[in-house]
C-alpha positions as CSV (number, residue, x, y, z in Angstrom):
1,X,0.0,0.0,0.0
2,X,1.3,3.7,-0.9
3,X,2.3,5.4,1.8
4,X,-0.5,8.9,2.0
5,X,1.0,12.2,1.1
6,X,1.0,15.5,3.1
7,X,-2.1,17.5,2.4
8,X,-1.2,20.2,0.2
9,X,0.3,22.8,2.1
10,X,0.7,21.0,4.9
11,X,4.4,20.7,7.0
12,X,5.6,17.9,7.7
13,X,6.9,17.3,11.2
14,X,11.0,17.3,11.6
15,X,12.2,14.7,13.7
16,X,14.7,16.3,16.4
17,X,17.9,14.6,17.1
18,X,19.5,15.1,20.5
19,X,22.5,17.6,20.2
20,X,25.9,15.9,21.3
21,X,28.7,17.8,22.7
22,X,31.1,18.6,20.8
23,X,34.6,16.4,21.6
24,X,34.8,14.6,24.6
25,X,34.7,15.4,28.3
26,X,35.3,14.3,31.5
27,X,37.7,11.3,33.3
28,X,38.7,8.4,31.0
29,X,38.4,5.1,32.9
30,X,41.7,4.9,34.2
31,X,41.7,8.5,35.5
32,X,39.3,8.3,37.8
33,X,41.3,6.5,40.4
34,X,45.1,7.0,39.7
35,X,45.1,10.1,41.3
36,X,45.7,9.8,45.1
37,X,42.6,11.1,46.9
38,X,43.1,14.4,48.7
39,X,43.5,14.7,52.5
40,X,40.1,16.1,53.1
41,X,38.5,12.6,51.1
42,X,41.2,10.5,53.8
43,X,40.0,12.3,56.4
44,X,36.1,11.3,55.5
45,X,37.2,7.6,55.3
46,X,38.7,7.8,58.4
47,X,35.1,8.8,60.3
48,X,33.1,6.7,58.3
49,X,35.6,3.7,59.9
50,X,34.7,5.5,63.4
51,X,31.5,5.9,62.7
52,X,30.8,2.2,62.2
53,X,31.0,1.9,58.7
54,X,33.5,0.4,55.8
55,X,34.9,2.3,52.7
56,X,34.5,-0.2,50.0
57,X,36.9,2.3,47.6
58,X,37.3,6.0,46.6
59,X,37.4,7.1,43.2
60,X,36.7,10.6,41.1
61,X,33.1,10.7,39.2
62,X,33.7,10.8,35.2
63,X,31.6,13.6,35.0
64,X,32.8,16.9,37.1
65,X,36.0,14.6,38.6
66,X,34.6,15.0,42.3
67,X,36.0,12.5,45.1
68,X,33.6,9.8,46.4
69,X,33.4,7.0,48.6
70,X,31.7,3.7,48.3
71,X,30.7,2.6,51.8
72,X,28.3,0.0,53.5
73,X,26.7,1.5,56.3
74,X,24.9,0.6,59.5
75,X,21.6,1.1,58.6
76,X,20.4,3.2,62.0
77,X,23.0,5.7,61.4
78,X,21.4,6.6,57.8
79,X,18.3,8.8,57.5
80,X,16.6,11.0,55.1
81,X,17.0,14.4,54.8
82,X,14.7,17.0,57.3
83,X,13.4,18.3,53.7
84,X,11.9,15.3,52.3
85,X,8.6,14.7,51.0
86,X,6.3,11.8,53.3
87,X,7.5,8.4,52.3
88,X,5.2,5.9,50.1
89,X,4.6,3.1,51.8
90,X,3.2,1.3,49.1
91,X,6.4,2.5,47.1
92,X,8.6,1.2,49.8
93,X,6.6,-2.7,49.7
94,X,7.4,-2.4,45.7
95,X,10.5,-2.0,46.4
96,X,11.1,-4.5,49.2
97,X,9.4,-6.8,46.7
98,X,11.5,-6.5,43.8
99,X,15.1,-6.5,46.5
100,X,13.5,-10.2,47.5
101,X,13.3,-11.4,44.5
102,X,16.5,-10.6,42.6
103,X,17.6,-11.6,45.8
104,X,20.3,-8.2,45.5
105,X,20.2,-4.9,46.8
106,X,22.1,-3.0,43.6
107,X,21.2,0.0,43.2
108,X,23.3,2.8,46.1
109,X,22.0,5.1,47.7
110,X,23.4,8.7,47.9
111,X,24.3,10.3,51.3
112,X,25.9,13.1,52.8
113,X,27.5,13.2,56.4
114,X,26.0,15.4,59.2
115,X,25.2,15.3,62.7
116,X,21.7,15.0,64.7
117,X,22.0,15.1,68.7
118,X,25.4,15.2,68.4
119,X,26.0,11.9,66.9
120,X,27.4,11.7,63.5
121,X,24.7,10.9,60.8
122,X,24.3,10.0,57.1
123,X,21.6,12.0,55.0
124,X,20.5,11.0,52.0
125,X,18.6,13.1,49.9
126,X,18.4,10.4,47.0
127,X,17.6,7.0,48.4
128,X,14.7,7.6,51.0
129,X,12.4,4.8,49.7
130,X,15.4,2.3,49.1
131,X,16.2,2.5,52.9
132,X,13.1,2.3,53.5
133,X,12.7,-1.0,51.6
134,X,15.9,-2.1,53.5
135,X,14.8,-1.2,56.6
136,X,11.4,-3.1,56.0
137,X,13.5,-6.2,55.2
138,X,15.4,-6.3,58.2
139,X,18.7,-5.3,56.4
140,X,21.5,-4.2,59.6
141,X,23.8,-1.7,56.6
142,X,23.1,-0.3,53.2
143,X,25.9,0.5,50.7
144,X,26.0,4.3,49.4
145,X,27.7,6.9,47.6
146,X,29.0,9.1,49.8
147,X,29.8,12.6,48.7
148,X,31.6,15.3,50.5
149,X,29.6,18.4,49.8
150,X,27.0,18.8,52.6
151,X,25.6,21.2,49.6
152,X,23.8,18.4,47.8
153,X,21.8,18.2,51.2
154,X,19.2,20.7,49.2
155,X,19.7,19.0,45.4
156,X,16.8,16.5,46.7
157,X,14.7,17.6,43.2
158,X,17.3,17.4,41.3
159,X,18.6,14.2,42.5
160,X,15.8,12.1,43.0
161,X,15.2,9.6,40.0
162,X,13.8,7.0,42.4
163,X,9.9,8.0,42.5
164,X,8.8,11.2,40.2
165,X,7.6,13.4,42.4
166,X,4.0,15.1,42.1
167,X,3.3,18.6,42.8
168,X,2.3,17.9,46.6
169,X,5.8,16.2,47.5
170,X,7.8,18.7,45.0
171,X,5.7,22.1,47.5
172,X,6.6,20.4,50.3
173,X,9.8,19.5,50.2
174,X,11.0,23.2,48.5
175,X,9.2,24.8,51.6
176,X,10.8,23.0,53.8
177,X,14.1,23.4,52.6
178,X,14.1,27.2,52.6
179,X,12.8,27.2,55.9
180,X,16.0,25.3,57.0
181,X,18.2,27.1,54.8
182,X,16.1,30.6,56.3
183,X,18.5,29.9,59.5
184,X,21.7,30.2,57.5
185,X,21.1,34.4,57.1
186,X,21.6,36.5,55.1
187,X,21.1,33.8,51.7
188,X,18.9,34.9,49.3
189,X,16.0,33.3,47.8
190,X,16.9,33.3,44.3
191,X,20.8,32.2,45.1
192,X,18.8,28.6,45.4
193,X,17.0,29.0,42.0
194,X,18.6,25.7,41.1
195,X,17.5,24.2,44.5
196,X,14.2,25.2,44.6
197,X,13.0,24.7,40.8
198,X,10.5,26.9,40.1
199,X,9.1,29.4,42.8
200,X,5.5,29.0,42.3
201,X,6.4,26.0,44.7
202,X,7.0,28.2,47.5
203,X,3.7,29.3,47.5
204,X,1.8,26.0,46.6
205,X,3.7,24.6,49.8
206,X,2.0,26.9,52.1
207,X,-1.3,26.1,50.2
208,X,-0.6,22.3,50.8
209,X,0.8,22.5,54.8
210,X,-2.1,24.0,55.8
211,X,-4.8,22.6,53.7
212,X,-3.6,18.9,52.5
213,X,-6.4,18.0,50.3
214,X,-5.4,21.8,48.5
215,X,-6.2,21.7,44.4
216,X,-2.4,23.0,43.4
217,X,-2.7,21.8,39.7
218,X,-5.8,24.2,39.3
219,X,-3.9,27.5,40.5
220,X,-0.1,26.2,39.2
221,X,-0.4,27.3,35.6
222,X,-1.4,30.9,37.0
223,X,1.2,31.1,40.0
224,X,3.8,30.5,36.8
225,X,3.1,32.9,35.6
226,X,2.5,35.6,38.0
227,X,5.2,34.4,40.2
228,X,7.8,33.5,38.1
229,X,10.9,35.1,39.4
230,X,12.6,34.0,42.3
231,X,12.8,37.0,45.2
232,X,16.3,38.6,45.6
233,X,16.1,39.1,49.2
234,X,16.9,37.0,52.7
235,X,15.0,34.2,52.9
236,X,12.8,34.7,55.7
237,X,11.5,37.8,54.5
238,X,11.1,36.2,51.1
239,X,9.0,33.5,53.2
240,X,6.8,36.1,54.6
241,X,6.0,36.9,51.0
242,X,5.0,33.6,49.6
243,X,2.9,33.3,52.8
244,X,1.1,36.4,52.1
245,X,0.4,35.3,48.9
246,X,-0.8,31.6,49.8
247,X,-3.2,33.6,52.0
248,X,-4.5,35.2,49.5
249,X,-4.7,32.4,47.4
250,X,-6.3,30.1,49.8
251,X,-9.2,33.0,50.6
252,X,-9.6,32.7,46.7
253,X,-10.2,29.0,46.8
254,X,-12.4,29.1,49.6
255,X,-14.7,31.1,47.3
256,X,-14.1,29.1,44.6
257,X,-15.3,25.9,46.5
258,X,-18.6,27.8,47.5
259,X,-19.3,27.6,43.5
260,X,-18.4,24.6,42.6
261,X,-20.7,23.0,45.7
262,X,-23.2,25.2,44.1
263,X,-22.9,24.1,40.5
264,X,-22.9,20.5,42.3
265,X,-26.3,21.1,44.2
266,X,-27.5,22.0,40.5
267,X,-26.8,18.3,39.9
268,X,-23.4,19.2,37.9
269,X,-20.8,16.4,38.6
270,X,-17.2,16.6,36.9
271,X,-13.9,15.7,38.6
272,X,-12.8,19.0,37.2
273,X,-15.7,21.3,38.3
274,X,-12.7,23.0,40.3
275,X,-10.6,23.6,37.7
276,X,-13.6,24.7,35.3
277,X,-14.5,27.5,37.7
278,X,-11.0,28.3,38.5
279,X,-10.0,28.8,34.5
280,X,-13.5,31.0,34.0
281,X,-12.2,33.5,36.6
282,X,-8.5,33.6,35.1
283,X,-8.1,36.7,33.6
284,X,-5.1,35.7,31.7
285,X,-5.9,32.6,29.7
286,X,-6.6,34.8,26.8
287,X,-3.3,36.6,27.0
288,X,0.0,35.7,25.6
289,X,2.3,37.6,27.8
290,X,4.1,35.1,29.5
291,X,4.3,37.2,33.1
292,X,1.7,38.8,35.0
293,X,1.8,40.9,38.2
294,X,0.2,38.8,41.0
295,X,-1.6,41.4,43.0
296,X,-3.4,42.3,40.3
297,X,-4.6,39.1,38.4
298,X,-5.7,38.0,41.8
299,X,-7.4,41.6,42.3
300,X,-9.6,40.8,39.0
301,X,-10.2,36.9,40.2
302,X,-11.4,38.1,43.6
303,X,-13.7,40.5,41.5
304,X,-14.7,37.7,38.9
305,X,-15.5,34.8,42.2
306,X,-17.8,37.4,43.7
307,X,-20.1,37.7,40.6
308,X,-19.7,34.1,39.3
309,X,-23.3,33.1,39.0
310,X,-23.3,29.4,38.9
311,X,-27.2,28.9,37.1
312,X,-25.7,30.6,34.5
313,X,-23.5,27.6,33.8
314,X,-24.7,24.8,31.5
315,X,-23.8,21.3,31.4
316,X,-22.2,21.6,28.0
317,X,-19.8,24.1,29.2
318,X,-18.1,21.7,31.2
319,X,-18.3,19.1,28.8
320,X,-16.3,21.2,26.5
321,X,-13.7,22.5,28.7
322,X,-10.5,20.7,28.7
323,X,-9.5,18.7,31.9
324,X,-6.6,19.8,33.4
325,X,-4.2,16.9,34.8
326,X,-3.9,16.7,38.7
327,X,-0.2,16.5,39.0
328,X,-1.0,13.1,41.1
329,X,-2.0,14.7,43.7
């Protein structure tokens, strides 16, 4: 059979290609352990012995060439991060499961070493539902990589490849990492850009702390936009900010909820009722501009929720309006 032809006039999709770098990069295999390690690395093999623990080798990352150590450690002196999102439990049984039956735990976890109570401790911000799966097991150590900048402490986002986070776990955990990090001064909010993502997290994780059950994926496509740019000012009063606005933003919702139980008592039933009302009072889904001042739009939604007459919505006009995905929440 022929293959069909384009319609006339019509472009034909390009097929994109993944640019490669240029030349090569980083360590050769043999270069990333002929180099003695420095006397810093030494000294970190040294209190991971003390601590309980065995270096199982030391060698340079291909990448960025950084010193790390492979080390089994005893189990109750490795924790996750203060910042981390709620573990799965139904994550951490897959995971047990599948450990059981290859019979093999492979896969390292990444740590970094601290302190809690005064006792030395191992934080991993990239392995929290592995250690729990090896801790449901009954396992007494767990092998990681351990890596000598306490920075990657806050790279948890970044990191984490284990479990994808949704847009509940990602709020949280950003909020509660710039409260810890609140305590170091004078750092700004937008020196941890890389950290923290996107900053419209900030805001949803005040949302979610105080109301759980909170619709994030309804108000996140307008919170990008009209909060976009990370604050250039000390965290805490950067905090105050992003509190401010999740008041405001929760006061919105709490109106928006009064409509959709009215549209409901009107017999309307959708799982995206919420979302429905909440893209009829956006005042910017018609504009292109990618940035929109905050006080403002919510000024006009505030306006739009107090006049929202819910009998004048029919059935039809939530048929035809396009769900909006719940960011598995």
């Amino acid at each position: 059979m022929p293959a069909a032809k384009d319609a006339p006039g019509k472009k034909t999709a390009r097929k994109r290609t993944p640019r490669r770098k240029a030349g090569s990069f980083g360590l050769g295999a043999p270069d990333v352990t002929t180099e003695a390690p420095p006397a810093e690395i030494e000294q970190l093999a040294r209190d991971v012995e003390a601590d309980g623990g065995r270096v199982i080798g030391r060698y340079r990352e291909p990448y960025g060439g950084r010193w790390l150590l492979l080390c089994a450690l005893p189990i109750e002196r490795v924790s996750p991060t203060p910042y981390q999102r709620d573990l799965s439990e139904t994550h951490v049984a897959r995971l047990a499961t599948a450990v059981e039956k290859v019979g093999s735990f492979l896969d390292p976890i990444v740590v970094v070493r601290g302190t809690e109570g005064g006792e030395p401790k191992y934080f991993t911000p990239n392995g929290h539902h592995r250690l729990g799966a090896m801790r449901k097991l009954g396992a007494r150590s767990i092998v990681a990589l351990l890596v000598p900048d306490k920075e990657l402490e806050y790279q948890i986002l970044a990191l984490n490849t284990e479990k994808a986070h949704n847009l509940r776990e990602k709020s949280s955990e950003v909020l509660r990492m710039a409260r810890g990090l609140a305590d170091l001064g004078g750092v700004t909010e937008a020196q941890y850009a890389f950290q923290f993502e996107e900053a419209p997290l900030l805001v949803l994780g005040v949302c979610y702390e105080q109301r759980p059950r909170f619709s994030g994926s309804a108000y996140h496509p307008i919170l990008r936009r009209t909060c976009s740019e990370f604050l250039d000012r000390p965290l805490k009063q950067a905090l105050h900010e992003r509190e401010a606005q999740a008041k405001r933003l929760l006061a919105l919702d709490d109106r928006v909820a009064e409509i959709v139980k009215a549209l409901k008592e009107r017999g309307m039933e959708s799982p995206y009722l919420k979302t429905f009302v909440v893209a009829r009072l956006n005042p910017l889904r018609f504009k292109k501009s990618p940035t929109a001042d905050f006080d403002e739009t919510f000024e006009k939604m505030e306006a739009s929720a107090k006049k929202f007459d819910a009998g004048s919505i029919k059935r039809e006009d939530i048929a035809r309006a396009p769900p909006i995905p719940d960011g598995g929440e």
